[in-house]
Backbone as numpy.savetxt, mean C-alpha at the origin, in Angstrom:
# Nx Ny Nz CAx CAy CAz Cx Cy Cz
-0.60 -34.12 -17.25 -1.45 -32.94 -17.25 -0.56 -31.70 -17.25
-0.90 -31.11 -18.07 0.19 -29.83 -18.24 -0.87 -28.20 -17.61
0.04 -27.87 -16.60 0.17 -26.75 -15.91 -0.90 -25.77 -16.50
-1.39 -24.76 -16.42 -1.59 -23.24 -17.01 -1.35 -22.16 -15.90
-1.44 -22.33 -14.97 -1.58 -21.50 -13.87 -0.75 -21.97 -12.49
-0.34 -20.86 -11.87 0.22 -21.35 -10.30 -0.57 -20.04 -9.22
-0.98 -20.88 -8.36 -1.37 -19.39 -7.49 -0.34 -19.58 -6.11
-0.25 -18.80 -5.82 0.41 -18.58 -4.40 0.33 -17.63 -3.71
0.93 -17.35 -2.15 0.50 -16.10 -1.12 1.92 -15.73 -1.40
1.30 -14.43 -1.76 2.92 -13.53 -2.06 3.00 -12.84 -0.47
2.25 -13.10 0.19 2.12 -12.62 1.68 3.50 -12.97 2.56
4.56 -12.95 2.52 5.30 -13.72 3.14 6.08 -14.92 2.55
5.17 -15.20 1.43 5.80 -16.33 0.34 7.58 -16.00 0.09
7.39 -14.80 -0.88 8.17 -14.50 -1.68 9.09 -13.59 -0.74
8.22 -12.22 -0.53 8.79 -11.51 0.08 8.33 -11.43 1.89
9.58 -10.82 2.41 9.91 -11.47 3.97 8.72 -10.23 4.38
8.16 -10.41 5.66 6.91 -9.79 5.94 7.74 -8.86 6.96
6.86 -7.83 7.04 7.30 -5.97 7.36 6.52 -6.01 8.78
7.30 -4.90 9.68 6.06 -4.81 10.77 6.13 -3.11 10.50
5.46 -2.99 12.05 5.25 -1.18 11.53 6.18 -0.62 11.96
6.82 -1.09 12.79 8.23 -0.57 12.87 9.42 0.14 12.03
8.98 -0.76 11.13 9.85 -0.91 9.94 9.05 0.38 8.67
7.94 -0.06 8.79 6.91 0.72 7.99 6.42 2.00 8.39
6.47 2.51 9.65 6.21 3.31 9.89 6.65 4.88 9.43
8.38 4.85 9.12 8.92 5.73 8.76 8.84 6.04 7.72
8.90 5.36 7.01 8.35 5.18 5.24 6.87 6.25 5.09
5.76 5.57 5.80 4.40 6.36 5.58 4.77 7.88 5.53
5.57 8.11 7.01 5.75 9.60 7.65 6.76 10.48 6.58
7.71 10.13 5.94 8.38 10.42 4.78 7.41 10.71 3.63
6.09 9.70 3.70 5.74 10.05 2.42 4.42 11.00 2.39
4.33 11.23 3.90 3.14 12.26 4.39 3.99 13.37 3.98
5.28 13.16 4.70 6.23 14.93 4.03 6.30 15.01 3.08
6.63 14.55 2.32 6.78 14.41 0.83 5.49 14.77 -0.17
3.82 15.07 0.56 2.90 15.62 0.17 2.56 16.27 1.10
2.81 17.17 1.91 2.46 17.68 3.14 1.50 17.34 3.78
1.11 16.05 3.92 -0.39 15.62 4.57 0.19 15.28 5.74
-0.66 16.03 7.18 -0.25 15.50 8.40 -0.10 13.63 8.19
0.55 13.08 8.88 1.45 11.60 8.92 -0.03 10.85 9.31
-0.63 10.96 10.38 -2.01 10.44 10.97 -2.87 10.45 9.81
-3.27 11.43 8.70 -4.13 11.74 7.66 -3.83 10.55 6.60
-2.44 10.60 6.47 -2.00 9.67 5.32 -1.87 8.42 5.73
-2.00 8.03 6.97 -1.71 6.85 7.35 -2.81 6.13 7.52
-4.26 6.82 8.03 -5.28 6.45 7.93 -5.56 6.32 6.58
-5.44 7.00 5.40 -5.78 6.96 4.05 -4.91 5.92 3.02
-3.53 5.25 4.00 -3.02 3.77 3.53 -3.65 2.70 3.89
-4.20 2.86 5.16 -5.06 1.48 6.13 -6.63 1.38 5.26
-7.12 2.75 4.52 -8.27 2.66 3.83 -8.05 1.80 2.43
-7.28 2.13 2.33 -6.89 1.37 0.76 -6.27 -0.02 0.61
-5.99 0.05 1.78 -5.16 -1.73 1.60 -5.94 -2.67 1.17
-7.58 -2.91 1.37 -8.17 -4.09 0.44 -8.09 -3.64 -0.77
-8.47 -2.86 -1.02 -8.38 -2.50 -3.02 -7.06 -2.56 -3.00
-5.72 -2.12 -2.65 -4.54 -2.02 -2.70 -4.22 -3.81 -3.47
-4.45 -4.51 -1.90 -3.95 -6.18 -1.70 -4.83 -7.10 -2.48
-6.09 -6.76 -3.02 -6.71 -7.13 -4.33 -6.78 -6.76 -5.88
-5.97 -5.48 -6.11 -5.01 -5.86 -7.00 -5.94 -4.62 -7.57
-6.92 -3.77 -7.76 -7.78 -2.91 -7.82 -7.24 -1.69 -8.67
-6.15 -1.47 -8.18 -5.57 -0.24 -8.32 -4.48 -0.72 -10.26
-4.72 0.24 -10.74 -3.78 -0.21 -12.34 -2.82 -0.09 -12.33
-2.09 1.38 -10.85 -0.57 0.98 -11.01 -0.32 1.68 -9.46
0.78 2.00 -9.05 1.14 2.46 -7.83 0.84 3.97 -7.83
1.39 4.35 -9.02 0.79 6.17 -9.34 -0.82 6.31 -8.72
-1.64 5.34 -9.28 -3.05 5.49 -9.22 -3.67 5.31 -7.39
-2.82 4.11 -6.84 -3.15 3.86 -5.53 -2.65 5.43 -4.75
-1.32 5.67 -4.56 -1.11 6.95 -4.28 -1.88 7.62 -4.67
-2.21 8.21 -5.82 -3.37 9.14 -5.95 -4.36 9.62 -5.15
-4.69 8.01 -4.97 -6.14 7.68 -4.26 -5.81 7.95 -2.40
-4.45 7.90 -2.47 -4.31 7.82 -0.95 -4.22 9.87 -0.40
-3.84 10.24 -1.53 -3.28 11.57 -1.26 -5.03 12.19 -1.43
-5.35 11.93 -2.06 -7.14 12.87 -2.49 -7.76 12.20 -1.24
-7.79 11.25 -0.37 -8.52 10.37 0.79 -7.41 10.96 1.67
-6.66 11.76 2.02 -5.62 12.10 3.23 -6.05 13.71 2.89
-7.20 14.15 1.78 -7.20 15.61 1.72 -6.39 16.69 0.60
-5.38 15.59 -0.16 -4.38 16.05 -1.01 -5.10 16.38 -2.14
Protein backbone atom coordinates (compact mmCIF):
# COMPACT_ATOMS: atom_id res chain seq x y z
CA UNK A 1 0.00 0.00 0.00
CA UNK A 2 1.64 3.11 -0.99
CA UNK A 3 1.61 6.19 1.34
CA UNK A 4 -0.15 9.70 0.24
CA UNK A 5 -0.13 11.44 3.38
CA UNK A 6 1.67 11.59 6.95
CA UNK A 7 0.08 13.55 9.76
CA UNK A 8 1.85 14.36 12.85
CA UNK A 9 1.95 16.84 16.13
CA UNK A 10 4.37 19.41 15.19
CA UNK A 11 3.56 20.32 18.93
CA UNK A 12 6.74 19.22 20.39
CA UNK A 13 7.25 16.61 17.59
CA UNK A 14 9.62 18.44 15.57
CA UNK A 15 10.24 21.43 17.33
CA UNK A 16 11.35 21.47 21.22
CA UNK A 17 8.35 23.15 23.19
CA UNK A 18 8.74 26.97 24.61
CA UNK A 19 7.50 28.13 28.02
CA UNK A 20 6.70 31.76 28.78
CA UNK A 21 9.68 32.37 30.12
CA UNK A 22 11.30 32.03 27.19
CA UNK A 23 8.36 33.66 25.24
CA UNK A 24 7.65 36.25 27.14
CA UNK A 25 10.36 38.67 26.01
CA UNK A 26 9.79 38.12 22.49
CA UNK A 27 5.85 39.30 22.83
CA UNK A 28 7.20 42.54 24.90
CA UNK A 29 9.83 43.36 22.03
CA UNK A 30 7.19 42.99 19.67
CA UNK A 31 4.59 45.20 21.64
CA UNK A 32 7.67 47.87 21.28
CA UNK A 33 8.22 47.35 18.08
CA UNK A 34 4.35 48.56 17.42
CA UNK A 35 3.90 50.62 20.39
CA UNK A 36 1.06 48.56 21.82
CA UNK A 37 1.19 48.44 25.65
CA UNK A 38 2.90 44.54 26.17
CA UNK A 39 -0.56 43.38 28.22
CA UNK A 40 -2.68 44.68 24.91
CA UNK A 41 -0.56 42.61 22.57
CA UNK A 42 -0.27 39.79 24.60
CA UNK A 43 -3.83 39.39 25.18
CA UNK A 44 -4.33 39.90 21.30
CA UNK A 45 -1.58 36.71 20.78
CA UNK A 46 -3.62 34.42 23.38
CA UNK A 47 -6.83 35.60 21.08
CA UNK A 48 -5.44 34.31 18.01
CA UNK A 49 -3.71 31.21 18.85
CA UNK A 50 -6.72 28.85 17.69
CA UNK A 51 -6.93 30.44 14.23
CA UNK A 52 -3.09 30.92 14.55
CA UNK A 53 -2.51 26.76 15.55
CA UNK A 54 -5.26 25.81 12.92
CA UNK A 55 -3.57 27.08 10.25
CA UNK A 56 -6.34 30.03 9.43
CA UNK A 57 -4.13 32.70 8.92
CA UNK A 58 -2.33 32.73 4.91
CA UNK A 59 0.87 33.92 6.24
CA UNK A 60 2.58 35.40 9.42
CA UNK A 61 2.24 39.12 7.91
CA UNK A 62 -1.60 38.43 8.03
CA UNK A 63 -1.70 36.80 11.72
CA UNK A 64 0.33 39.89 12.97
CA UNK A 65 -1.92 42.08 11.30
CA UNK A 66 -4.69 40.62 12.99
CA UNK A 67 -2.87 40.77 16.30
CA UNK A 68 -1.83 44.51 15.99
CA UNK A 69 -5.70 45.81 14.76
CA UNK A 70 -7.08 43.31 18.04
CA UNK A 71 -4.17 45.04 20.48
CA UNK A 72 -5.75 48.55 18.97
CA UNK A 73 -2.93 48.99 16.24
Amino acid sequence: MAYRAVIFDLFGTLVKGFNRQDYDPVIARMAETFDIPCQDFWDSVAETYPARSLGHYDSFEANLTDMCVRAGQ
